[in-house]
MARMIRO-958749 format. One line per 5 residues: number of its first residue (from 1); their letters; for each residue x negated, y negated, z negated of N, C-alpha, C, CB. Coordinates in steps of 0.2 Angstrom, whole numbers, plus 2048, in hexadecimal, padded with zeros to 3 digits. Each point is the difference from the previous one (the first is absolute). Glycine has a CB too. Layout:
N
NUM	A	X/Y/Z/X/Y/Z/X/Y/Z/X/Y/Z | ...
END
This chain:
178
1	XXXXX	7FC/806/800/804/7FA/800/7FC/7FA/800/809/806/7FA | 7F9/7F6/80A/7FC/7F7/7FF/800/7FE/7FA/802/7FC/80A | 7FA/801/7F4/7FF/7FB/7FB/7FE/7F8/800/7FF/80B/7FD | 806/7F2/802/7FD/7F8/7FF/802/7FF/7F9/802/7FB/80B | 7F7/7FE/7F3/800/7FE/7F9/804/7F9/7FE/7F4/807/801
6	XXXXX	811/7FA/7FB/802/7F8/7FD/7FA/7FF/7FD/80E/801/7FD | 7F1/7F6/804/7FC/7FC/7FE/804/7FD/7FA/7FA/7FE/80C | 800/7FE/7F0/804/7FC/7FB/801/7FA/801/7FD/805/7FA | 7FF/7F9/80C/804/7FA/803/807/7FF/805/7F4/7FD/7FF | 80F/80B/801/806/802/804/7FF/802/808/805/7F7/7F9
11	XXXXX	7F3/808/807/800/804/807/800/808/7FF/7F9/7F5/806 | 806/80B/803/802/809/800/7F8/800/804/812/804/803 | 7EB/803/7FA/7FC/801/805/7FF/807/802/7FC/7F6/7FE | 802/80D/808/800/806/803/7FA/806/7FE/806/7F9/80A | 7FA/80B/7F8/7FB/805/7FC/7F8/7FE/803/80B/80A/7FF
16	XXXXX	7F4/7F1/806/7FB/800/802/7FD/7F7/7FC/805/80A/80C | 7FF/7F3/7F1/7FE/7FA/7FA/803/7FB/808/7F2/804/7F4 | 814/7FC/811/801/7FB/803/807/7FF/7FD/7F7/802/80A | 809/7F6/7F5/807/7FC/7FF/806/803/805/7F9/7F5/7FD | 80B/80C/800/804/801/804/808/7F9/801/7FA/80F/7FB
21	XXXXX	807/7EF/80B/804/7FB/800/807/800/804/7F4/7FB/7FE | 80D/80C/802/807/803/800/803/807/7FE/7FE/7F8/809 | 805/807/7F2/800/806/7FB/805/805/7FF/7FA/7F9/7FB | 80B/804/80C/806/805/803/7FD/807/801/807/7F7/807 | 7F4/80A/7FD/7FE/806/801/7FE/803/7FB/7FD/7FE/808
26	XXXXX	7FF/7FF/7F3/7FE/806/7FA/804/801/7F9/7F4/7FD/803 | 814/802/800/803/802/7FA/7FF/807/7FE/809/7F9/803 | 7F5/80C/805/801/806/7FC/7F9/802/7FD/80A/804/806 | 7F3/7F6/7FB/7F7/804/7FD/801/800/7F8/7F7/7FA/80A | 805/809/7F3/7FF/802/7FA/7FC/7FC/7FD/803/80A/802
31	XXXXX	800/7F1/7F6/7FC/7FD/7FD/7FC/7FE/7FC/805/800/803 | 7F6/7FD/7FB/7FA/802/7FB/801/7F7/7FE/7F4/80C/805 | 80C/7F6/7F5/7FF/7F6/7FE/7F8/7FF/7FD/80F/7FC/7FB | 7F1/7FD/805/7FA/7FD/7FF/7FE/801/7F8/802/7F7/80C | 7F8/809/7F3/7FF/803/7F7/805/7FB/7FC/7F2/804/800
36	XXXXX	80E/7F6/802/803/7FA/7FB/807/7FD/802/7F4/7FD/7FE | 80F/807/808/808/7FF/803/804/7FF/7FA/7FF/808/80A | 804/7F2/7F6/805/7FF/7FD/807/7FD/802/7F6/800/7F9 | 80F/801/803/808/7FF/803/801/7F8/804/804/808/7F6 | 7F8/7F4/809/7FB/7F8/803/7FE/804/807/7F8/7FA/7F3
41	XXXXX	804/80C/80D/7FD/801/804/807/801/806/7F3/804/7F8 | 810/802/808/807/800/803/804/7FB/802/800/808/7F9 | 801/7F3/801/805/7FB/805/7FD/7FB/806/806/800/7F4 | 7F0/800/808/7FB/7FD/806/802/803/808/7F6/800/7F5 | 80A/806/809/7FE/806/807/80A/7FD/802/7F4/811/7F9
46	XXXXX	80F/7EF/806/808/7FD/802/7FE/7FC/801/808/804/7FD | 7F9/7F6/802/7FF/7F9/802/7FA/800/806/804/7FA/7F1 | 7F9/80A/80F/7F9/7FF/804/802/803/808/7F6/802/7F3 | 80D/805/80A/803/802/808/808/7FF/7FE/7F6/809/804 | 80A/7F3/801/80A/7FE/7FE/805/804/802/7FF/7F5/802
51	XXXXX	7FE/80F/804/805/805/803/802/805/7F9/7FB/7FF/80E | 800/801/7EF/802/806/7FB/806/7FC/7F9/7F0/808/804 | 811/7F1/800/805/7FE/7FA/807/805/803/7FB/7F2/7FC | 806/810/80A/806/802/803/800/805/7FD/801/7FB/80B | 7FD/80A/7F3/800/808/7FB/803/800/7FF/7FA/802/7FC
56	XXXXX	809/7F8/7FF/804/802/7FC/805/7F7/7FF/7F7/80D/7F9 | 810/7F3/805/800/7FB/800/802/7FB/7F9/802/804/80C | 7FA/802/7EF/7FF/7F8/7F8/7F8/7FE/801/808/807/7F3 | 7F5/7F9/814/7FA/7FE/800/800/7F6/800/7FB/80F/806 | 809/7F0/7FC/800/7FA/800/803/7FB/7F9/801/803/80C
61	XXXXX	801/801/7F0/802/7FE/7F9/7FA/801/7FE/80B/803/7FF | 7F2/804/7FF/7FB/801/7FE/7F8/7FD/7FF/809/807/804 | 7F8/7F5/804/7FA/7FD/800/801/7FA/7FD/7FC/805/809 | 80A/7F8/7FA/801/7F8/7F9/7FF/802/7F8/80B/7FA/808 | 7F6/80C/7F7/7FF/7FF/7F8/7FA/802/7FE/80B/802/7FE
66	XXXXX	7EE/800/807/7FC/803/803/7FB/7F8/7FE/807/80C/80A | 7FD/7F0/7FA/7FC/7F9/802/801/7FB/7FB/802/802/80D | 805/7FF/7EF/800/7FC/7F9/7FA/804/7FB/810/7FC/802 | 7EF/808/7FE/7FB/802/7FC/7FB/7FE/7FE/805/806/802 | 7F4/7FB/7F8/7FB/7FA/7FF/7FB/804/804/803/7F9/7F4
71	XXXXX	7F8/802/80F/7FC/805/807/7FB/803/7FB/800/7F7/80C | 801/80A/7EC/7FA/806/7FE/802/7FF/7F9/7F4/800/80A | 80B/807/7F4/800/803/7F7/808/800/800/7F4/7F8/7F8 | 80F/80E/80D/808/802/801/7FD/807/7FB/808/7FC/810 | 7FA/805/7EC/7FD/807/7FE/802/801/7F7/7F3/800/80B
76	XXXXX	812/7FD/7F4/803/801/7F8/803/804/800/800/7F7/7FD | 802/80E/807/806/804/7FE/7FF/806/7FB/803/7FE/80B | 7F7/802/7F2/7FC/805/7FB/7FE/808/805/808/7FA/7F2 | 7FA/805/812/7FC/806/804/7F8/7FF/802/80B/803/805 | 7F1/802/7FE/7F8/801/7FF/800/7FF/808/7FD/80A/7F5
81	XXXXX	809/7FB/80F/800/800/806/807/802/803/7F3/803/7FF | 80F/7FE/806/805/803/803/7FF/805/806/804/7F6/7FA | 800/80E/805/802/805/805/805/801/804/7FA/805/7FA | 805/7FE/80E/802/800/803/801/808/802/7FD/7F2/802 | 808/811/7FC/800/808/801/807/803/807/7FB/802/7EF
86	XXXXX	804/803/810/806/803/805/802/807/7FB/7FA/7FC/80F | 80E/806/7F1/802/805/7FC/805/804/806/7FF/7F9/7F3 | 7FE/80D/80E/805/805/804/804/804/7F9/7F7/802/80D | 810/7FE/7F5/803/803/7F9/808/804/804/7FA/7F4/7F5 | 807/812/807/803/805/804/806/7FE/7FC/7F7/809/804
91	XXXXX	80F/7F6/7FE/805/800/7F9/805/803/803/7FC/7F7/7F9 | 80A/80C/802/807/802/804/800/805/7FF/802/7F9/808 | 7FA/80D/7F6/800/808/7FF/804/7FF/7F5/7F0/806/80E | 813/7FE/7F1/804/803/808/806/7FD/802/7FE/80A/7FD | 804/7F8/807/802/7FB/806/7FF/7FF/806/800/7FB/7F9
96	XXXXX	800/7FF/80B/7FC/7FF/805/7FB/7FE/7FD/806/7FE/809 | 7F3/804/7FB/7FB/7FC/7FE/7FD/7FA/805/7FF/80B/7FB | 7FE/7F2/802/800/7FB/807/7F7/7FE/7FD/811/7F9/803 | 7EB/802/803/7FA/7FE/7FB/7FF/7F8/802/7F9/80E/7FF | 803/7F1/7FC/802/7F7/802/7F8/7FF/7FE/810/7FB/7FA
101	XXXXX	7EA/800/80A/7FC/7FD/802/801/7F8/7FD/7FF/809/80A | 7FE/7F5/7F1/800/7F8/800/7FB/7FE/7FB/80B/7FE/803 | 7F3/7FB/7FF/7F9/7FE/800/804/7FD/7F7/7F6/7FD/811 | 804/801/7E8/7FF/7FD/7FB/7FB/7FD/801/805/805/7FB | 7FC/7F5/802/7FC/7FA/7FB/800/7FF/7FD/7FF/7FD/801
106	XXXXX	7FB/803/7F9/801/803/7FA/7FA/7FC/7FC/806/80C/805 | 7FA/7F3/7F4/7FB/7FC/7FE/7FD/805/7FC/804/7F5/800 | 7F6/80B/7FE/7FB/803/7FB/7FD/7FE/7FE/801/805/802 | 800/7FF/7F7/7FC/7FA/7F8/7FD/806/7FE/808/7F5/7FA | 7F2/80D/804/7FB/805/7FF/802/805/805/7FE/7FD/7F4
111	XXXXX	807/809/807/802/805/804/809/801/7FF/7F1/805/800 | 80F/7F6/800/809/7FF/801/803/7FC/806/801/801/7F4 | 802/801/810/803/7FD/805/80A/7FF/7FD/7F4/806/80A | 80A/7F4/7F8/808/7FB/800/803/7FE/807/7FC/7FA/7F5 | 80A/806/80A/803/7FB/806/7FD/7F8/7FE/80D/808/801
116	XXXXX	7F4/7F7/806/7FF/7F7/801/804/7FD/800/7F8/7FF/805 | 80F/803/7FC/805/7FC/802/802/7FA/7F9/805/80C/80A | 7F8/7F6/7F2/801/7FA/7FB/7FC/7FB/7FF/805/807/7FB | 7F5/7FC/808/7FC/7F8/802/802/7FC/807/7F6/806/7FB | 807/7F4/803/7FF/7FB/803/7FC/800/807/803/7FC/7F5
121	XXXXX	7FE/800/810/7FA/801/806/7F9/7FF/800/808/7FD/805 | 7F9/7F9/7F3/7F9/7FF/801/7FE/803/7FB/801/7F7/806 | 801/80F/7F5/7FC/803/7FD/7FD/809/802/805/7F6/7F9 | 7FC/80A/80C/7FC/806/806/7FD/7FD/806/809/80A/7FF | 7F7/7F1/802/7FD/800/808/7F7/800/7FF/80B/7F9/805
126	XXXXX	7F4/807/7F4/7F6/7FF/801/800/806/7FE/7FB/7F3/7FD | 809/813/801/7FC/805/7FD/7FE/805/807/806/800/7F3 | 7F7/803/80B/7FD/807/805/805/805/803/7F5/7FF/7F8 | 80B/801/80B/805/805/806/7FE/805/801/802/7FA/806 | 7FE/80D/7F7/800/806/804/803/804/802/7FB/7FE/7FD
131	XXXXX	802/806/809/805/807/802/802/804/7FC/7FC/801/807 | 808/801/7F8/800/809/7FA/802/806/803/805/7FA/7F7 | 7FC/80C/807/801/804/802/80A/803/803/7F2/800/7F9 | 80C/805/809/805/802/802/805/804/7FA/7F9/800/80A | 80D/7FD/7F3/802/807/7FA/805/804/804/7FF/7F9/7F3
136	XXXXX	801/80D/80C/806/805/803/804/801/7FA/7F8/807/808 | 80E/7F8/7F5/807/804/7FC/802/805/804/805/7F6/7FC | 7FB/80E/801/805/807/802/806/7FF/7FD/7F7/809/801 | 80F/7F6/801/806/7FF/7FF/801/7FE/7F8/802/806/80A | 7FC/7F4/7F4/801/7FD/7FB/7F9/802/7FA/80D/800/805
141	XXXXX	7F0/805/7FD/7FC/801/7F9/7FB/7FD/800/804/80A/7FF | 7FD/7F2/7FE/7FA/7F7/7FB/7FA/805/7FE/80B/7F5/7F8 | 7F6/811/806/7FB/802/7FB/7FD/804/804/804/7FE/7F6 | 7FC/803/810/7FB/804/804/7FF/7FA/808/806/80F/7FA | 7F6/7EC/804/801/7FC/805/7F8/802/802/809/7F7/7FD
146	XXXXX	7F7/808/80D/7F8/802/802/7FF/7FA/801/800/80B/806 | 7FB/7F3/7FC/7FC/7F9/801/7FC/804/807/800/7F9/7F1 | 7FF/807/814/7FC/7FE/805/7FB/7F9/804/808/808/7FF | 7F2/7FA/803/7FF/7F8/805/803/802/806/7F5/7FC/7FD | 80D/7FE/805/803/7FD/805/7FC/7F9/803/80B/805/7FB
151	XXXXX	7FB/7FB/80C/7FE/7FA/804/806/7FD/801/7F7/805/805 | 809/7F4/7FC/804/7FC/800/800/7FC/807/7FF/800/7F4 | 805/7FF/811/7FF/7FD/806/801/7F7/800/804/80B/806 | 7F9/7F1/7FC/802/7F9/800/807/7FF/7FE/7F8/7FD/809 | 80C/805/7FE/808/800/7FD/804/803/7F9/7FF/800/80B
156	XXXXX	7FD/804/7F2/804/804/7FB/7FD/7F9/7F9/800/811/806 | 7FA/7EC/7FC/7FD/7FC/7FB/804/7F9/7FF/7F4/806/802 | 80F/7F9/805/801/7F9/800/807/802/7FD/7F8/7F9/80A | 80C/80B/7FA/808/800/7FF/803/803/7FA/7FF/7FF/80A | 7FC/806/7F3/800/803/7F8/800/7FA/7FC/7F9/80A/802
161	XXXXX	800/7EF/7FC/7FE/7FC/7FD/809/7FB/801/7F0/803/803 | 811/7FC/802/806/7FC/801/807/803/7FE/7FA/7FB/80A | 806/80C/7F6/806/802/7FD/7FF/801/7F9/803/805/809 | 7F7/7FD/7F4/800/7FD/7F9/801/7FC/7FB/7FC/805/803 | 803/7F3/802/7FE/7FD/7FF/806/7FB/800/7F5/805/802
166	XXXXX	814/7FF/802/806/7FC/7FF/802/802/7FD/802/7FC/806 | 7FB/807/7F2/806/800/7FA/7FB/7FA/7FD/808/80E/7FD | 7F5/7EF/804/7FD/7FA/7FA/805/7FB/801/7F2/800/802 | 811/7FD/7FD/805/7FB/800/805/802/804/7FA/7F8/7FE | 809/802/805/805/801/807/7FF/7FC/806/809/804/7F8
171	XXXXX	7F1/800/80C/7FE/7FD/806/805/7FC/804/7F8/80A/800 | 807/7F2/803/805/7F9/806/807/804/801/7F6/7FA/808 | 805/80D/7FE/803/805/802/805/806/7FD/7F7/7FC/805 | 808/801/7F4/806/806/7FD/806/7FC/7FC/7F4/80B/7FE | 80A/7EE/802/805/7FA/7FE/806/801/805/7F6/7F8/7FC
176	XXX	80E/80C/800/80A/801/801/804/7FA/801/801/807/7F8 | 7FB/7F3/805/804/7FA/7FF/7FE/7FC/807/800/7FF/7F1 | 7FD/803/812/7FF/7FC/807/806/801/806/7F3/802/7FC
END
């Protein structure tokens, strides 16, 4: 599988160290981020290539609240770092079974991981970003979870990050009263 690298300044670059300055094509390449990628670095890499605002559409909310924020020291939410994982999980036996694929964001503070959704934006955007693994659920059982590595494609990173990222308040786009 290809690989390109997120930059912390929001660029993309290809497995060969060249910029890359149209990034439709490498949605389906596979991602590595930069050692010090942070959630800054993400909304950089959007704003930087605009086509990739069209992904999804709380990206334009997103980035205004992205852009009201202070340009450095976003990082009070009391997490160390945050994670970006994927969970294949089997459920519906017995029954139909059915299996459901969706990406988390998730904070961590030593070795405990939390939801973010009760933090604030400007206190995640300076911490550190990383991949995580894969977990597998066999139909519901919490206490026999697998963990794998995995890969993550551009698109699963951007449009994972944006769907996690509309339960933080209530993006433009999900305002009823309009």
């Amino acid at each position: 599988m290809n690989t390109i690298q997120l930059q912390n300044d929001g660029t993309i670059i290809d497995d060969r160290r060249r910029d890359i300055a149209e990034p439709l094509s490498y949605l389906s390449h596979r991602v590595e981020l930069a050692e010090a990628f942070t959630l800054r670095s993400f909304f950089q890499m959007v704003a930087h290539y605009d086509v990739l605002v069209k992904i999804n559409s709380f990206f334009p909310s997103y980035l205004d609240q992205y852009r009201s924020c202070p340009t450095e020291g976003c990082c009070g939410a009391g997490f160390d770092h945050i994670v970006f994982s994927k969970t294949v999980e089997m459920i519906g036996y017995p029954g139909e079974p059915r299996l459901e694929i969706y990406h988390s964001l998730n904070g961590v503070y030593g070795n405990e991981t939390s939801e973010i959704k009760s933090s604030r934006l400007e206190g995640l955007l300076d911490l550190p970003l990383r991949l995580g693994k894969l977990k597998h659920i066999v139909f519901g059982d919490r206490m026999d979870v697998f963990e794998f590595e995995t890969v993550f494609t551009l698109f699963e990173f951007i449009d994972g990050i944006a769907w996690e990222l509309s339960f933080h308040g209530t993006p433009d786009a999900c305002d009823l009263r309009r």
